[in-house]
C-alpha positions in Angstrom: 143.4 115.4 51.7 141.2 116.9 54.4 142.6 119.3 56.7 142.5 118.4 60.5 140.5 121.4 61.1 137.7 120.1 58.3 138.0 116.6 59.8 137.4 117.9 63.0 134.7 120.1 62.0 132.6 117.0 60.4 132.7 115.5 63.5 131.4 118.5 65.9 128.4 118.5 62.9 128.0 114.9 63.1 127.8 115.0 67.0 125.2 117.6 66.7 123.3 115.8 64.3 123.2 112.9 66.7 122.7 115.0 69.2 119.4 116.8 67.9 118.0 112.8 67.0 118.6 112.2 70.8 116.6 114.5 71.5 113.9 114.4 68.9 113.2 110.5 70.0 113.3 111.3 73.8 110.7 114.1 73.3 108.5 111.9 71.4 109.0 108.9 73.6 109.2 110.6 77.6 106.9 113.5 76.7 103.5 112.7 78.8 100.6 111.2 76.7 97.5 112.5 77.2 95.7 110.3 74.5 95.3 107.2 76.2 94.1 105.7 72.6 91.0 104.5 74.0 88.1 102.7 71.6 85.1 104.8 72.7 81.5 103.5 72.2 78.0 104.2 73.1 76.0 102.0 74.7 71.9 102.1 75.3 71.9 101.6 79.3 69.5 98.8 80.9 66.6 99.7 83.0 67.8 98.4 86.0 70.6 100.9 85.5 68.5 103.9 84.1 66.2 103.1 87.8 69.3 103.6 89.5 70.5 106.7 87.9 67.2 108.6 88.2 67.4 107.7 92.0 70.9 108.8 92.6 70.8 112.2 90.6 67.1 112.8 92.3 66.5 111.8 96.0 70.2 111.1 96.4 71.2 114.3 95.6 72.2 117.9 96.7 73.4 121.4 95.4 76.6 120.1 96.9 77.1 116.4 95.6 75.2 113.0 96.4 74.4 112.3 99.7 76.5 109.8 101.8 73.2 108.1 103.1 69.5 108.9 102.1 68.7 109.3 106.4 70.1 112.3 107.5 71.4 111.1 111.0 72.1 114.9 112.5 75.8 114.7 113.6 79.5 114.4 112.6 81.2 111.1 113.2 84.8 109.4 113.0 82.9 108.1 109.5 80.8 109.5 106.8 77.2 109.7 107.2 74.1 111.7 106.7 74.0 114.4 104.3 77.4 115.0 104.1 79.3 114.4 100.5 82.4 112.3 99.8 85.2 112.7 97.3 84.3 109.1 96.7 81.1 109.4 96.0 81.5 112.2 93.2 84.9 110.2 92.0 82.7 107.5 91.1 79.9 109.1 89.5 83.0 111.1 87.2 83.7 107.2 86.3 80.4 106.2 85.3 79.7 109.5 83.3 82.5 109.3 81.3 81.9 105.7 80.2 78.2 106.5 79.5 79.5 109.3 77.1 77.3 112.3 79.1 79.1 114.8 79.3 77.0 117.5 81.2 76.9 114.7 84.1 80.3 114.4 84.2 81.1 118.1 84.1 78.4 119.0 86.6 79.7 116.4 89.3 83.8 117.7 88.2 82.8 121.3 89.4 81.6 119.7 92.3 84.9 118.0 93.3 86.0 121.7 92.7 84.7 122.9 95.7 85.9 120.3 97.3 90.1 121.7 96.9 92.0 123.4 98.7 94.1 126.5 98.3 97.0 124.1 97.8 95.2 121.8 96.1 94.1 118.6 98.3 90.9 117.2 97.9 89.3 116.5 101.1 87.3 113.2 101.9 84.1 115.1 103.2 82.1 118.0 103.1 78.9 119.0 105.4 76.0 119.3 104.4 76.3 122.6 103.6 79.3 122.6 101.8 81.3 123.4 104.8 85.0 121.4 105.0 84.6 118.6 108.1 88.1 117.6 107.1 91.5 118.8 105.9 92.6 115.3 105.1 92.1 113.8 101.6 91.7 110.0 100.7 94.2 108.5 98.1 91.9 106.3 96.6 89.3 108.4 95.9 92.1 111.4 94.6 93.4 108.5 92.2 90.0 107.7 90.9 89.2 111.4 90.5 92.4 111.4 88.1 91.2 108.1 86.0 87.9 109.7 85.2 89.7 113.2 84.2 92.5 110.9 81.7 89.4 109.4 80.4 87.7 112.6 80.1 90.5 114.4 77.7 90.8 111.1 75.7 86.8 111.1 75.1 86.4 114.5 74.7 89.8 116.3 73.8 88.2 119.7 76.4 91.9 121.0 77.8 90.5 121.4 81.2 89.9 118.0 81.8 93.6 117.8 81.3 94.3 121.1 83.3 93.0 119.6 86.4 94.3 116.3 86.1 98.0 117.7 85.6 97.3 119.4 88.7 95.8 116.9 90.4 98.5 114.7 89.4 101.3 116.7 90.6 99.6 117.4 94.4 98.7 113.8 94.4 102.4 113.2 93.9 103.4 115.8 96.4 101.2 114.8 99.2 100.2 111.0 99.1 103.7 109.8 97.3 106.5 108.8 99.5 109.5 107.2 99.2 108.2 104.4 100.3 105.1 104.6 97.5 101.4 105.7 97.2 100.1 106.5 101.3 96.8 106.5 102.8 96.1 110.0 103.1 97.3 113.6 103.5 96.3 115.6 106.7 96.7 119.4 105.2 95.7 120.8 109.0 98.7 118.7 110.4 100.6 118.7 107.2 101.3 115.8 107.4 101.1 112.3 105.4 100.2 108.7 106.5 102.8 106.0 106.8 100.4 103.6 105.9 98.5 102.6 102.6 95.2 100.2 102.7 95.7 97.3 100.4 92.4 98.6 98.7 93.5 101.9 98.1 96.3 100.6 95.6 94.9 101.5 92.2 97.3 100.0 89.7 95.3 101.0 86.6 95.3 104.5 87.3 98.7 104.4 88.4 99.8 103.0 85.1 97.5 105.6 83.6 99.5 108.4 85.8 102.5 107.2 84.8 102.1 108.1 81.3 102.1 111.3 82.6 105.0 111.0 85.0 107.2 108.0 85.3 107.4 108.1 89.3 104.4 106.4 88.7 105.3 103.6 87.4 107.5 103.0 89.9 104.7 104.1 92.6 102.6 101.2 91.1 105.6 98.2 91.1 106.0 99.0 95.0 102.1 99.0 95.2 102.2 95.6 93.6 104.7 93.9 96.2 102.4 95.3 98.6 99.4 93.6 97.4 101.4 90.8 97.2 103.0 90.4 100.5 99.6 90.8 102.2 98.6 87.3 100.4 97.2 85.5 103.4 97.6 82.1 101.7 96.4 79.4 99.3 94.4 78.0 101.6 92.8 81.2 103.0 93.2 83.6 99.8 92.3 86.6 101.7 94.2 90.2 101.8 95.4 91.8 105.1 94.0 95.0 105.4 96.8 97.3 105.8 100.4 98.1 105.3 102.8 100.2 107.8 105.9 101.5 106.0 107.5 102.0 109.0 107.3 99.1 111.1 107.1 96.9 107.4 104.3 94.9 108.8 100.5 94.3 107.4 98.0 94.9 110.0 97.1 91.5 112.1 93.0 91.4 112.2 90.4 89.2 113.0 88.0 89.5 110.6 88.6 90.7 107.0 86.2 93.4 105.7 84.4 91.7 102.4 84.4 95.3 100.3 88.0 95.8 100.8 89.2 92.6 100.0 86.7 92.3 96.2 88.4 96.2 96.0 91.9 94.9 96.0 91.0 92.1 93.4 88.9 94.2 91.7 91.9 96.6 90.9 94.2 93.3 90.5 91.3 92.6 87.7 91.9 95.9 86.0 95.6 95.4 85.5 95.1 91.5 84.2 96.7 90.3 87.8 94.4 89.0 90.0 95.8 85.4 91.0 93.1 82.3 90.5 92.9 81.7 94.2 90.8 84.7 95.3 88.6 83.9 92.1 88.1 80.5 93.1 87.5 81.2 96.2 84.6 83.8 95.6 83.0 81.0 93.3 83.1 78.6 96.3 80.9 81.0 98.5 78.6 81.4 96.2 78.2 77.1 95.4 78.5 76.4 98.9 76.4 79.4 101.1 75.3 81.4 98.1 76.1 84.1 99.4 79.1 86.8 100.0 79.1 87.8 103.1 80.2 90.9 104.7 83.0 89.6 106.9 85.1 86.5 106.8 87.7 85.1 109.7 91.5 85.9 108.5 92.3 82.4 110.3 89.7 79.7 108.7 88.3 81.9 105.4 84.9 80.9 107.3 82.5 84.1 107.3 81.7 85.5 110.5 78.4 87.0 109.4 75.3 85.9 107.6 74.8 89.9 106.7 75.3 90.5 103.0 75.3 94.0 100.9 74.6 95.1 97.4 78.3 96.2 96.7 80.0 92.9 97.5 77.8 91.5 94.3 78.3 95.1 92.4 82.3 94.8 93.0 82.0 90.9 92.1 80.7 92.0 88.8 82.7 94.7 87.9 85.6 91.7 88.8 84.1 89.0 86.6 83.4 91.4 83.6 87.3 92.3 83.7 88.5 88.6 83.7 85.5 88.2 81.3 83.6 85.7 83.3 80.0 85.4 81.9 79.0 83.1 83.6 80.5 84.6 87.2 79.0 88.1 86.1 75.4 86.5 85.5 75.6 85.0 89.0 76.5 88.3 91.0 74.5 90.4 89.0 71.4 88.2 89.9 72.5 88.8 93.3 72.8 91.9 93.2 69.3 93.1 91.7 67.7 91.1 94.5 68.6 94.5 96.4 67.0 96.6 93.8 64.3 98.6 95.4 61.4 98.2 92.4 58.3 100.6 93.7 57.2 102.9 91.1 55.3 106.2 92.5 58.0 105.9 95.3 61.5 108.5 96.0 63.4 105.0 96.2 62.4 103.2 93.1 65.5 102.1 91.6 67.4 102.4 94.7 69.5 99.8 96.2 68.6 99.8 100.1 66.1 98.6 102.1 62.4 99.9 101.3 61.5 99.6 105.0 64.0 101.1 107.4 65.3 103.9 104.2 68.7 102.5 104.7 70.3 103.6 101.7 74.0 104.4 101.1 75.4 106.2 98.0 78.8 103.4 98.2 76.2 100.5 97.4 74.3 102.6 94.4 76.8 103.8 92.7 79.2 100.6 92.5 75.5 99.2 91.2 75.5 101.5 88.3 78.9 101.2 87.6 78.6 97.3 88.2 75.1 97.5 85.3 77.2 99.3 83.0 79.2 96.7 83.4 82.9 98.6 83.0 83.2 97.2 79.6 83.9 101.0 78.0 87.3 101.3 78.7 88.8 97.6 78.8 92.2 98.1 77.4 95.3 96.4 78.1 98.0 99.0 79.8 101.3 98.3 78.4 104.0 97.7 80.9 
């Protein structure tokens, strides 16, 4: 017969035992993954592409980052312009490095962004033309984009400070543009203060679900980011996005006219995640049989467009789109659009670029959602686990 005290003493070790499991299968399941698992291949770039690369990293560029527009217009504005550098811009050259496996590109545009932070670590939106900050406020899409490229980075090339800076990165991100209410527009370090508003376009699922590996408030960032996109469903009939959300009044912003770019960016991160509805899908393919053409701005009311002006990075972002649904036939169509803006003039600073030969109106936006549109995204297609 056992004693009490023995009894009692296989149950404490018992209880420990279990204990030390617990904890041995939380720490392997809630510690962050870094390896995202990705399948990794090379890939021999098109000309069209290698045109457009040449252009960016030559007459597009600076010591500081790639120029906002090729025509330096002389002055500081509410918006970008000139010479001076966005987050953006360099966020999306990190992308496209990364997927084209070149490292030196992506490490030479990363210590750019560098320069580009804070002492307590926000990224601001613009720099001068000299390097100098115009801005204390940072951008959320382009932080979260900044943060993709960097997960992708490690994965590819297992170099710890990729994942140094993204840890960081992740934790100001979280700090400054992550409210209760979920992922804002933008933090203002000069005010110190956040927005109480997020752009429909700015919610980046993907990288949220990506982030989330790293910390769960992520995941939780991204659900409320998803009823957003949702709620600012225009309709069936009219399967256009509102532009904006205000957390504190809990109302969408009421315009006119909806901006083309921004509504293809919110389906185009809907596309990543394996949500985009059929509506907004069916409804690009209609204006392409019946004007042939996306136009830049369409009436919120009737879906009508309110413009016959069009732009490279409607097609650009249409491709990237169809390639994630894995629409051939879609992806032909806007890339055929879109190398009808491809400046082709050998012997000349713009060959390759895509702009308009005449006046030089170039913009860095349009070229380098074209080379990431050419590569075609296909690198990195992997289903994120929910």
């Amino acid at each position: 017969m056992q004693s009490a005290q023995q009894v009692l003493n296989r149950r404490i070790i018992w209880v420990l035992l279990g204990a030390i499991m617990c904890f041995l299968v939380l720490r392997t399941y809630l510690r962050p993954r870094w390896e995202m698992g990705f399948k990794w291949e090379s890939y021999v770039p098109g000309e069209e592409e290698r045109r457009c690369l040449k252009f960016l990293q030559t007459t597009m560029s600076s010591n500081i980052g790639i120029l906002t527009n090729l025509l330096d217009h002389g002055e500081i504005r509410d918006k970008a312009a000139g010479h001076q550098v966005l987050s953006e811009s360099e966020g999306l050259m990190m992308l496209y490095a990364v997927q084209a496996g070149d490292k030196t590109l992506f490490d030479k545009h990363m210590d750019l962004v560098r320069n580009m932070i804070l002492d307590d670590g926000v990224i601001v939106w613009r720099v001068g033309k000299q390097g100098e900050y115009i801005t204390a406020a940072s951008a959320a899409i382009d932080d979260l984009r900044i943060i993709r490229s960097l997960l992708f980075a490690y994965d590819r090339w297992r170099d710890d400070k990729y994942k140094d800076l993204a840890h960081k990165l992740i934790r100001k991100t979280k700090k400054y543009e992550y409210t209760t209410h979920g992922l804002v527009d933008y933090y203002d370090a000069g005010a110190k203060m956040a927005a109480s508003t997020i752009n429909l376009s700015y919610i980046d699922l993907y990288t949220m679900d990506l982030m989330a590996r790293i910390d769960a408030d992520w995941k939780i960032a991204a659900e409320r980011g998803r009823d957003v996109i949702n709620g600012g469903f225009i309709s069936d009939t009219v399967p256009l996005y509102r532009k904006q959300y205000n957390y504190e009044t809990k109302s969408y912003s009421q315009e006119a006219e909806i901006n083309t770019i921004d509504y293809l960016k919110v389906i185009l991160h809907l596309s990543e995640v394996h949500s985009v509805p059929e509506a907004p899908i069916q409804w690009i393919r209609q204006q392409i049989a019946t004007y042939g053409a996306l136009f830049n701005r369409y009436d919120s009311g009737s879906g009508k467009p309110t413009t016959n002006l069009e732009c490279s990075a409607n097609y650009a972002l249409g491709c990237r789109i169809a390639a994630n649904i894995g629409d051939e036939d879609l992806y032909e169509v806007m890339k055929e659009k879109l190398l009808s803006f491809q400046i082709i003039a050998p012997g000349s600073a713009l060959d390759g670029a895509f702009g308009d030969l005449t006046t030089k109106e170039v913009f860095s936006f349009d070229n380098l959602q074209a080379l990431l549109a050419l590569q075609r995204s296909a690198l990195y297609r992997q289903t994120i686990k929910h």
